[in-house]
N, C-alpha and C positions, 0 to 999 in steps of 0.2 A: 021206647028207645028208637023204632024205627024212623017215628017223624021226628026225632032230632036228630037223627044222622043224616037224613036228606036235608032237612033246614040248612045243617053247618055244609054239606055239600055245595047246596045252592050258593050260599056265602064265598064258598072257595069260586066260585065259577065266576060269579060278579065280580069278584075281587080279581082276577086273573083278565076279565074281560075289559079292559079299557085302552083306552089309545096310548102305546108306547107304553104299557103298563105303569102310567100314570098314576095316585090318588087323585080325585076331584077336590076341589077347595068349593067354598060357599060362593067366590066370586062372581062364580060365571053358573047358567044353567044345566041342572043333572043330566046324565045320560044314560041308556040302558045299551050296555053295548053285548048283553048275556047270549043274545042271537045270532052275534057276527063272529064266523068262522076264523080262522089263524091268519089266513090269505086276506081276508078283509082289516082284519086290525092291522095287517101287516103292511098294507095300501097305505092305510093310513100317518105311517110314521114320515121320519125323514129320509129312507131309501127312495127315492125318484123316479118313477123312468122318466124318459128322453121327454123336455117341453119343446111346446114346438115355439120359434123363434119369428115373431113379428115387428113390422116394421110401422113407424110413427106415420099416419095420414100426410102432416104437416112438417115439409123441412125447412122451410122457405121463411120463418115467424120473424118479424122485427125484433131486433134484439132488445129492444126493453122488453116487449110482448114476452120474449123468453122469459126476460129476467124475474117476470112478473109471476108465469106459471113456478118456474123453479123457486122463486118463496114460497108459494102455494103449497108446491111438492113437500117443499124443504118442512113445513109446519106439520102436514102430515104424517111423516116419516117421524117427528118428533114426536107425535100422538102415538102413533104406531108404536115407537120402543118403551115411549114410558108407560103402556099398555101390557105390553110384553114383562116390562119389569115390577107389576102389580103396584102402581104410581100415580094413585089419581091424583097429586097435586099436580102434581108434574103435567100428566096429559092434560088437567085444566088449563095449564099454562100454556101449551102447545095450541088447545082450541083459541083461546082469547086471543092468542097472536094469529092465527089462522080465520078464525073472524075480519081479524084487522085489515089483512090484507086481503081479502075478498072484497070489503067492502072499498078498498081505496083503488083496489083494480081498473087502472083506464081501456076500456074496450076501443077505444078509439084506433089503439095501438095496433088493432087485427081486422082482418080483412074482413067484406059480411059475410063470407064460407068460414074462417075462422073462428068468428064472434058466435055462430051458431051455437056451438059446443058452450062456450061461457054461458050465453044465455039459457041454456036448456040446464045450465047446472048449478048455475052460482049461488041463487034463490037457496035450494037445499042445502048445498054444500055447506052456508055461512049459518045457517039454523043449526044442525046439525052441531057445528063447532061452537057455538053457542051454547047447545046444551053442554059438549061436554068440560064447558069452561066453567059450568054455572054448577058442577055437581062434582066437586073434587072429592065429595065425602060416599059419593055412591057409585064405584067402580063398574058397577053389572050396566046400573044406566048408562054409563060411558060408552062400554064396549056394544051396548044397543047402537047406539046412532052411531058408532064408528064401524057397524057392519053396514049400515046404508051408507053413511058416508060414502066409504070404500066403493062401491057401487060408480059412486057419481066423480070419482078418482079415476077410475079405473075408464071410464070416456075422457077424462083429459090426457090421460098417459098414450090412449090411443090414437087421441087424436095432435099434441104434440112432442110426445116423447120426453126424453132426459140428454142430459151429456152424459150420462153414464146409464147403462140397462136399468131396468125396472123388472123388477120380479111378481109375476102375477101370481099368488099362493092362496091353496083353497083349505081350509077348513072342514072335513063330512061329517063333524062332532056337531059344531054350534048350535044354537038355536032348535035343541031335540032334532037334532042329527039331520036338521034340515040343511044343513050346511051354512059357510059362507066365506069370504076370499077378502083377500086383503093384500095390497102392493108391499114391497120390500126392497128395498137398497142393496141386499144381497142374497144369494143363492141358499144362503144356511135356512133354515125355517126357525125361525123365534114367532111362535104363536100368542096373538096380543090376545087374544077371548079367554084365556086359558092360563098365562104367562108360566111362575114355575108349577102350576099342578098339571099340564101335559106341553112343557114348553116346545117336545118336536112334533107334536102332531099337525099333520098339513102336507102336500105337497107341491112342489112346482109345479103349474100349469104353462103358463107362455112367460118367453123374455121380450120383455118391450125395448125396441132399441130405434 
């Protein structure tokens, strides 16, 4: 009797321990969160503190060069929600359009301190959305390359901004709690690694403006 009352103990603790008291779904990788205290899960959710508030490298961009990144953006951000909304056709459809426009990108459009940043990212970025165009039927692989993606997003946001903020949002769950971050169009936390089996877990890090 005794080791079944610690068993089922153990069980209640697992079950109590997860971000935003969440269930896990199969989509995304397990986590063992049994070791992290109230204050840590409690980081974890969508209570905030203060991010700190940066500003774009580049204000100066040729406005098509704009127009070109904010498609860019604009595909991403599509990835992102229909990520969030457990939607791998959807986010397929985001990558293939996001593909397209990487590849039709005129670098001409930007200066050679500009054109750095594209070229140091483009190569991956359009790999990347390629996988996740090419695996509508496998959400987990999606949300792999949309954590490197993100990565190489997250150098265009800083280095030309948005018309509108960009929200830098981090993840301490993902990838065996390795973490990882992801941009967002708004302040709310809708977590694409996870969508609804811990949709607020994450916090604001930086506003890119």
């Amino acid at each position: 009797m005794k080791s079944i009352s610690i068993y089922v103990l153990a069980l209640v603790i697992g079950f109590f321990a997860a971000c935003n008291g969440s269930n896990k779904k199969n989509s995304g990788p397990e986590h063992d969160m049994s070791n992290m205290d109230k204050d840590s899960i409690q980081h974890a959710t969508n209570d905030n503190p203060p991010a700190t508030e940066i500003s774009a490298t580049f204000k100066d961009l040729d406005a098509k060069a704009a127009a070109s990144v904010a498609g860019i953006v604009g595909h991403y951000m599509h990835i992102k929600n229909a990520l969030t909304n457990d939607n791998g056709d959807d986010a397929a459809g985001g990558g293939k359009a996001m593909a397209a426009a990487l590849a039709a990108l005129d670098k001409s459009l930007f200066t050679p301190e500009q054109k750095k940043v594209i070229d140091d990212t483009q190569d991956d970025l359009r790999e990347h959305a390629e996988h996740i165009g090419k695996n509508s039927d496998n959400i987990k692989h999606q949300r792999e390359h949309f954590a490197m993606m993100s990565e190489d997003m997250y150098a265009i946001a800083r280095a030309y901004g948005s018309s509108a903020p960009v929200y830098h949002d981090h993840c301490p769950m993902y990838n065996d709690g390795k973490g990882a971050m992801w941009l967002s169009e708004s302040r709310e936390i809708k977590n694409p690694y996870y969508g609804s089996a811990m949709i607020t877990c994450g916090k604001v890090e930086e506003i890119i403006k």
